[in-house]
Each structure stands twice: as structure tokens, then as C-alpha cells.
SERO-4910 file (N, C-alpha, C, O; in steps of 0.05 Angstrom, whole numbers):
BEGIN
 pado doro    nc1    nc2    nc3   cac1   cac2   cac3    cc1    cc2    cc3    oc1    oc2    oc3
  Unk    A   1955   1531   2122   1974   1548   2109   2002   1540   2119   2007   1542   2143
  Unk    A   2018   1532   2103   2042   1530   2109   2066   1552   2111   2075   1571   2097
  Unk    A   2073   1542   2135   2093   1569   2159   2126   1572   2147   2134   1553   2133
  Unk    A   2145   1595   2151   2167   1590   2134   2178   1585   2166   2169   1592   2188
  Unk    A   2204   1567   2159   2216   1570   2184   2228   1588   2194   2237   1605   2178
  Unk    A   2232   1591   2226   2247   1627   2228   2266   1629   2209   2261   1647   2193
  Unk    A   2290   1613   2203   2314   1625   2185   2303   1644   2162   2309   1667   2157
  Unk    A   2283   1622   2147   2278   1637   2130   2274   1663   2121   2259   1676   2136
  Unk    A   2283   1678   2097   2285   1701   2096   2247   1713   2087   2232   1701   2071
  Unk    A   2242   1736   2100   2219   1747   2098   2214   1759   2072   2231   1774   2062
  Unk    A   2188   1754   2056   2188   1777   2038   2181   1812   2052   2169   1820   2072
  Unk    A   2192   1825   2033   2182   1853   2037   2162   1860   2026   2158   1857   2002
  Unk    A   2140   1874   2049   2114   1879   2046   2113   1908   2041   2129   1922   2054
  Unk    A   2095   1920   2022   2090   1952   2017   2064   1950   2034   2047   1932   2033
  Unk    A   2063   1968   2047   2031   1980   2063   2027   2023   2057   2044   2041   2060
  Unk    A   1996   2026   2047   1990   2048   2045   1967   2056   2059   1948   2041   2055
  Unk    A   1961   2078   2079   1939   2074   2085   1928   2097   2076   1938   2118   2068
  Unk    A   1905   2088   2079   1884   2109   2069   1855   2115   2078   1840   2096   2081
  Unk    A   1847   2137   2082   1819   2152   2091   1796   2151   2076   1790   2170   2061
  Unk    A   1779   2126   2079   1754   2133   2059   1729   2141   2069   1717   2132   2088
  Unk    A   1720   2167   2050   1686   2172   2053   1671   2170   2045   1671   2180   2023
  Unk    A   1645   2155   2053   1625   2146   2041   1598   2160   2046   1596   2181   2059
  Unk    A   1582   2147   2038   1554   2155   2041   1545   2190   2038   1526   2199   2051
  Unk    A   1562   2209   2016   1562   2232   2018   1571   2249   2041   1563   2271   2050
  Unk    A   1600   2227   2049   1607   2248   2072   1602   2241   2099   1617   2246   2118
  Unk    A   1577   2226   2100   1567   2226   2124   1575   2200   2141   1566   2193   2163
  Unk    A   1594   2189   2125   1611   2162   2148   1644   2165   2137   1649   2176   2115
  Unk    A   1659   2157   2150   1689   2157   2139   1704   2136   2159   1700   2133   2183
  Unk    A   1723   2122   2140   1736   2108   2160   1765   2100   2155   1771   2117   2138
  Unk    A   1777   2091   2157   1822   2083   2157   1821   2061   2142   1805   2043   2148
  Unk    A   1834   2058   2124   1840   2026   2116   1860   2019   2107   1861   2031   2086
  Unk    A   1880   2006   2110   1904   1997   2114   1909   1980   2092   1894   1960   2094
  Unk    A   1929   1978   2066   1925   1960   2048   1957   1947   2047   1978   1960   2049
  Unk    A   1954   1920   2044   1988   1904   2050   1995   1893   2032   1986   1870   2032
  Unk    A   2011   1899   2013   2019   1876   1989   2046   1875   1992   2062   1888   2006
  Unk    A   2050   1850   1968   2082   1841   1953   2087   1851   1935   2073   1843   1917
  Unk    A   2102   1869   1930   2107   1874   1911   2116   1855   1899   2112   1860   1875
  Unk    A   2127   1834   1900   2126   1811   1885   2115   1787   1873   2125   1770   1857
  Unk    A   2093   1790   1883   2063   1778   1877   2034   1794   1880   2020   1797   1901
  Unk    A   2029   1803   1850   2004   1816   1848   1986   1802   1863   1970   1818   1874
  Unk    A   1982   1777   1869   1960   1759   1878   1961   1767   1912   1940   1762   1925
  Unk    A   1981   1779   1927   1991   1766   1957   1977   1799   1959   1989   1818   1947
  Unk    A   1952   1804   1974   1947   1824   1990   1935   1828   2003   1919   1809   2002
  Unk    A   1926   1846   2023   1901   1844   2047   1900   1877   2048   1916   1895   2043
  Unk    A   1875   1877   2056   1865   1906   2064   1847   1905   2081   1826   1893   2077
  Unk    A   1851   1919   2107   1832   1914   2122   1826   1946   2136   1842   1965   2133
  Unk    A   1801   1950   2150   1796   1976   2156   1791   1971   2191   1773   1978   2206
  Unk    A   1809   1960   2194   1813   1955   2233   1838   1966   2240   1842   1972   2264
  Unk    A   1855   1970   2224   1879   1984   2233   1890   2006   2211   1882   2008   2188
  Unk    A   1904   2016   2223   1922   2042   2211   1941   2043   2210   1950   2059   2195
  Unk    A   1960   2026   2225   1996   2024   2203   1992   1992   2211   1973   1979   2219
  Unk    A   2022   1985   2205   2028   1958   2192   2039   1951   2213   2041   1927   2216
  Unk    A   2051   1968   2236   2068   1964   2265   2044   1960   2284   2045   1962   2308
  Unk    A   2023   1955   2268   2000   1957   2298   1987   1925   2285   1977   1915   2305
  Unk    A   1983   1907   2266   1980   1882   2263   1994   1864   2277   2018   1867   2279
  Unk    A   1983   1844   2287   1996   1821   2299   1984   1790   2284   1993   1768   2291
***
């Protein structure tokens, strides 16, 4: 994957998180979803973290 250099200006990322329950209740867990708003295609969701200041 090709890297931008530091100058380069960052896009701005939207993140929502959200609480899902499954199995009738009986499991639940955080999942964190990251897009561009400038590219429908650019997003990740993962259920290991809970805000966007805790990814590295």
C-alpha cells in the first residue's frame, strides 16, 4: 500500500460507534465503523475498539 508523505494533507475520516446484540440478547459487543466521506469504497469496521483516539 502506498504511504502519503508527512506534508501531505490527511483526508477527514467520519467514525460512529455502535453497540450490537446478538444471539437474542444473550452476547453483545462495541464496534467502531471508519469512513470517507469522500469515498464510499474507503471503510473499516472493526469490533476491537471503541473510539477512533484508541487505533494505532
Amino acid at each position: 500500500m502506498p504511504s502519503q508523505p508527512p506534508d501531505a494533507p490527511r483526508a477527514e475520516l467520519e467514525s460512529e460507534a455502535y453497540h450490537i446484540t446478538v444471539d437474542d440478547g444473550a452476547d453483545s459487543f462495541c464496534a467502531l465503523s471508519i469512513e470517507s466521506p469522500e469515498n464510499d469504497q474507503a471503510w473499516l469496521i472493526s469490533d476491537t475498539v471503541t473510539a477512533l483516539e484508541s487505533m494505532r
